[in-house]
N, C-alpha and C positions, 0 to 999 in steps of 0.2 A: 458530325461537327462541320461548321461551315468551314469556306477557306480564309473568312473575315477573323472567325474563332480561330484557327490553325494560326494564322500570321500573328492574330495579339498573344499566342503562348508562345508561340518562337520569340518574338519579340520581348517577353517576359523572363525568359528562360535564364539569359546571362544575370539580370537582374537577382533571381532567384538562388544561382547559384555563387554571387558576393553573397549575398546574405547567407548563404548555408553554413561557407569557410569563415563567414567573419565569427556567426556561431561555434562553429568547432573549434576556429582558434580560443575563442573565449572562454569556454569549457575546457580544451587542452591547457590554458594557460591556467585556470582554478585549482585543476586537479595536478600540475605536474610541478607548482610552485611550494608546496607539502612535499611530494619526495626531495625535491632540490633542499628544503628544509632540512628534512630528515637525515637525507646523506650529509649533510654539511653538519651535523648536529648542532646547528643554533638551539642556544637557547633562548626560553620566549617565558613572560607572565604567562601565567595562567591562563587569564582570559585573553590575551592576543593567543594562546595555544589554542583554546576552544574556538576562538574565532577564525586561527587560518585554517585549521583542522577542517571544523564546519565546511569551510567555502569549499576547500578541496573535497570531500564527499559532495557536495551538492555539482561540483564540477563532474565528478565522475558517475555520479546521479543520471545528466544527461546523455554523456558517454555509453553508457549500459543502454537508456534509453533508447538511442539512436543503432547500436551495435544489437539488440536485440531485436529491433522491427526487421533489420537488412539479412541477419540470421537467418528469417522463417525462410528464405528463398533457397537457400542452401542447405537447413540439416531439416529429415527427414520427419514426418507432421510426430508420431509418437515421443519421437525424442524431444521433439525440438518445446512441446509441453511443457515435461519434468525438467527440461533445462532452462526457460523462458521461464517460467515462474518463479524457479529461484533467483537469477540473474533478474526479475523485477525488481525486487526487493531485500535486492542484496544490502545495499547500503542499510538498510533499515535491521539485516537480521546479525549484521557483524556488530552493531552496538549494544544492539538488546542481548546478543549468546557471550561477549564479551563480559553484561555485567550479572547473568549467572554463572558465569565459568567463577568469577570473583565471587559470588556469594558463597561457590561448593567451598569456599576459603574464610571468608568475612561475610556471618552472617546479614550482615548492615546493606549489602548489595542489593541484597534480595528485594528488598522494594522498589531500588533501583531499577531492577530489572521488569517488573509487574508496570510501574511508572511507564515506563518507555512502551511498553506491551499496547496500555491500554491507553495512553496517549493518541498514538502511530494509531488505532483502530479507529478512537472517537473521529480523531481528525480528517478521515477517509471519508467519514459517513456525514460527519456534521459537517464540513468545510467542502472536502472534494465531490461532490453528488449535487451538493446545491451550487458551486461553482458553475456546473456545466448545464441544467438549466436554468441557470440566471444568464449566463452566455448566450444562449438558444434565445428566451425571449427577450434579449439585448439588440441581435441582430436580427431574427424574423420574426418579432412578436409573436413568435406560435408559441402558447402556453402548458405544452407538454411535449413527453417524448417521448415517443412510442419505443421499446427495446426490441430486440428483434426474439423470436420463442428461442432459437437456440441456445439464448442464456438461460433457459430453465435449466441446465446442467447448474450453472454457478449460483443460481437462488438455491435449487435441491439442497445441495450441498454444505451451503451455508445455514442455511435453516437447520442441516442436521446436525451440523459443527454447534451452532446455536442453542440447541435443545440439550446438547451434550453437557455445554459447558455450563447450563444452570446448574449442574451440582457443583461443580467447583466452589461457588460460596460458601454451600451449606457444609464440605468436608475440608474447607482452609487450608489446601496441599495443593499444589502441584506434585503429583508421583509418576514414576514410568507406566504405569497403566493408563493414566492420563496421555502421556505421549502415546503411547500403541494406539488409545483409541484416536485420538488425530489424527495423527499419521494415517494411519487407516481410512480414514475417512476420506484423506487430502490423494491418499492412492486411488482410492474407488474413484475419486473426480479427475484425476489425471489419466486413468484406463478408460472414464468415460467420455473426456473430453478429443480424448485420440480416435475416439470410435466414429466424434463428431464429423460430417460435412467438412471437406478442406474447403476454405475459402483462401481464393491469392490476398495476398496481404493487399493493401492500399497503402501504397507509401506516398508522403507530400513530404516537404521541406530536404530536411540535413538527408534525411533516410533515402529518400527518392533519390538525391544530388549523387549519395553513393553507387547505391544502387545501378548508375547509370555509368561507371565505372568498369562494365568488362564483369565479366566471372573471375578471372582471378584480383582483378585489380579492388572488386568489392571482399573480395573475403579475407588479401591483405589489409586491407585497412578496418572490416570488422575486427579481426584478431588485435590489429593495435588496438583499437580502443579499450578493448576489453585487458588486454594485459595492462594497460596504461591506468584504465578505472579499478583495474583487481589489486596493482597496487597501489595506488592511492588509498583505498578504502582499506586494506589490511594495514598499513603503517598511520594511517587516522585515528582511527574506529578508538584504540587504549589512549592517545593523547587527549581525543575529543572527548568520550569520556572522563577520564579524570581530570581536566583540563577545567569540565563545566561543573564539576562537585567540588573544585578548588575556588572556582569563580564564584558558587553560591557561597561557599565560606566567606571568602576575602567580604561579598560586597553583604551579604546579612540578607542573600533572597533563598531562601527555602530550597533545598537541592532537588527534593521531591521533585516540586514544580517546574523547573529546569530543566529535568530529565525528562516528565512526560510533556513538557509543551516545547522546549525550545530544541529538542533532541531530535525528533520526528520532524520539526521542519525544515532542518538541512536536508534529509532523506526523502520526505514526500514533495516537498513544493514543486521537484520537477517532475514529478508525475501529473501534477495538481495542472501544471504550465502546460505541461505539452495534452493534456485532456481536455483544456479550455481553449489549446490551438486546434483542435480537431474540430470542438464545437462549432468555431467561429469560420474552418472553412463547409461548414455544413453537416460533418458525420457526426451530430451526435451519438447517434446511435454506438459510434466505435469507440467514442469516448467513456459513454457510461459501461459498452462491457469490460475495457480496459481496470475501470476504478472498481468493477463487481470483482472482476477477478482477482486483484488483489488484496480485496478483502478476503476471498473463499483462502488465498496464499497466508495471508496474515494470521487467520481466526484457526488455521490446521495445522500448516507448518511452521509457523513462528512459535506459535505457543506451543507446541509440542516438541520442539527444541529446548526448549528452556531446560525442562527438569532433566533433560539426558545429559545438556550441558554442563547445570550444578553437579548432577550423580558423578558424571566422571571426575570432575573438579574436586568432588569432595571423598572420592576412593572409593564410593557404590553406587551404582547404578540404582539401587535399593533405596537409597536417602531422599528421599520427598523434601520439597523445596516448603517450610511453612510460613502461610501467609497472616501476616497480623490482621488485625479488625481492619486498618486502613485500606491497604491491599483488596482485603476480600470485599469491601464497599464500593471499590474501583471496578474490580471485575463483575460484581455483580450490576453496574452502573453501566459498564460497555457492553456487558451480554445482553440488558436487557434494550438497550438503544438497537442492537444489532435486532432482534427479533421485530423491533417497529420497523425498519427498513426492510427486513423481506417482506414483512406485511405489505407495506409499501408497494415493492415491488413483484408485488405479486400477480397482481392484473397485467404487467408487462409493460407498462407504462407508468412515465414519473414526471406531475407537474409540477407548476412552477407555487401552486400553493403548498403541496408535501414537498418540496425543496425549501420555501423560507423555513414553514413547522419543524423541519429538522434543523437548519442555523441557528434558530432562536432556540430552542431546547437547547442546542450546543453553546451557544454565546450565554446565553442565562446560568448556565452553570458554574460561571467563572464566578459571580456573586458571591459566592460564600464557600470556603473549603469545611465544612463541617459536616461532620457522619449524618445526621440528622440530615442535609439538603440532599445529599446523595444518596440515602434512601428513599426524598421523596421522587427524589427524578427518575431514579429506578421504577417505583409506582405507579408513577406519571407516565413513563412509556410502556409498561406493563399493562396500562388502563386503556394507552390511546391504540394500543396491538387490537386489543379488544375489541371496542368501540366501533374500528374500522371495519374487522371482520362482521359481526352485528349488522351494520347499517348500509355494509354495501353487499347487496346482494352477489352482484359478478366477482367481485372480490373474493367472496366465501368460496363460489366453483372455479378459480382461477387457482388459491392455494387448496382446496383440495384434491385438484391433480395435482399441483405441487408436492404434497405428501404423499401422494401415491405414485410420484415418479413419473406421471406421463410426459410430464412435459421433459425430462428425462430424456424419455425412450423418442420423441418428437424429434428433438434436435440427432436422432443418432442416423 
């Protein structure tokens, strides 16, 4: 670096760092305006509940975000895996295990919970994926983005979660063996992921500002955040939900709908924000394995929570969660969109034309809620899985090491 480049980062630096705290107060203020709530037990309508609920997760959203990248420096690569992945997506798995804990109770939840599931997945793949190369060739007209191979661990994985979960439609349950086989599958990726290459983290913004805090002064202030975002998000999670199944009543909008579209985006959009900031200072590449990876978290250990959550709720771990025809047109709708996307990403690279093909599949589907559309779109990415394998030759030996795991064994 020159000493021209050294003077303009110094020179940058204070800058950077108003803007981090103006950030963190902003988030501290979303997420700790809900507890002050809470402890004062105001009470609120409905929909002002769902609404200040919402903000405060989406507040402690970025909290977790920022408390987790400043983590990897301090707890140890294995651990810091199995803990970082849940803490991604935490906000996302305390609403969705919230409303099967209530189904093991009221059967009526139970879609609720499916809703939110396959919402939070669609919204990853159809929204957050094509956010970040539309970002990329916003700022450097390059129209694709190269991944780096060591996410063949989280394409594996996902593909295998994927291939899994095609039965789920066809036996309309959620059961504990279902969870085992997730689970299992989310452990093999987290033993393989530990096994991976450590790379130092690359921290910019809030993360960096702390980071730059001292050893102990950064790990005080991760632990705040994290206790600050842990409660926020435990004292949310029952408001928000019920909060937005009282707001669908009151206003005549469909709860279903609610649940899976407006639920998932208190929880994802600061994933979505801070993946489109990454892009924009150049790392796509960290951006889209961030959004990979919490799919592999969502498609293993979200869903594989679900039915342990109902069992207990409902007095056995035995009790299979049953899915009506809606449900299982959902799920089979989001398994099969998930299998286009490893296709997708299976050469290792993702442009900017398979980014809109995936929005436009997503945005198109809001057209019509009816069983009929949703099997064809299921079909439709069933077909274009195909297609793609078929006509691109590098494709075809790109995912068959994919299935054979080398690229696996590559990244290890």
């Amino acid at each position: 670096m020159s000493d021209a480049d050294a003077a303009a980062r110094r020179a940058e630096a204070p800058l950077h760092t108003r803007r981090s705290a103006l950030a963190i107060g902003v988030a501290l203020t979303l997420a700790a305006q809900w507890i002050v709530l809470r402890l004062l037990h105001v009470e609120l309508a409905p929909h002002y509940e769902a609404l200040l609920a919402g903000t405060g997760i989406f507040g402690a959203a970025f909290l977790l975000s920022w408390g987790a990248e400043v983590a990897q420096l301090d707890i140890p690569q294995a651990l810091a895996l199995a803990f970082l992945a849940l803490v991604a997506v935490l906000p996302e798995y305390t609403v969705d295990i919230y409303f099967a804990w209530r189904a093991g109770q009221d059967p009526v939840y139970t879609a609720f919970a499916t809703a939110n599931m396959t919402g939070s997945n669609r919204l990853l793949i159809g929204v957050g994926w094509p956010a970040v190369v539309v970002t990329v060739w916003m700022t450097t007209r390059r129209r694709a983005i190269a991944i780096a191979s060591d996410h063949g661990i989280e394409l594996f994985y996902l593909l295998l979660a994927t291939v899994y979960s095609l039965v789920l439609p066809f036996k309309a349950t959620l059961s504990l063996w279902d969870a085992a086989a997730l689970l299992t599958i989310f452990g093999f990726y987290a033993a393989a992921a530990a096994r991976a290459h450590v790379v130092e983290p690359e921290l910019e913004g809030v993360s960096a500002v702390i980071a730059g805090f001292g050893v102990g002064g950064r790990r005080i202030t991760t632990i705040a955040l994290f206790v600050v975002a842990g409660l926020t998000i435990l004292m949310a999670a029952e408001p928000f939900a019920e909060g937005l199944l009282a707001s669908g009543r009151r206003f005549g909008i469909e709860e279903f709908l609610l649940v899976q579209w407006l639920a998932p985006l208190a929880s994802e959009s600061p994933e979505f924000i801070i993946a489109v900031l990454f892009a924009i200072r150049g790392n796509a590449g960290a951006a889209m394995g961030t959004l990979i990876s919490s799919k592999v978290n969502q498609w293993t250990l979200l869903i594989g929570m679900l039915p342990l959550a109902y069992g207990t709720s409902s007095g056995s771990l035995a009790n299979p969660m049953h899915l009506d025809p809606r449900q299982v047109e959902e799920i089979l709708l989001t398994t099969a969109q998930s299998l286009f996307a490893v296709v997708i990403l299976a050469d290792f690279s993702f442009s900017l034309l398979e980014g809109v093909v995936l929005f436009v599949l997503f945005g198109t589907q809001m057209v019509s809620t009816s069983p009929e559309f949703r099997y064809y779109y299921s079909f439709l990415y069933l077909v274009l899985a195909i297609a793609f394998v078929v006509m691109r030759p590098q494709l075809r030996q790109s995912l068959w090491l994919l299935l054979r795991g080398t690229q696996v064994r590559r990244g290890t």
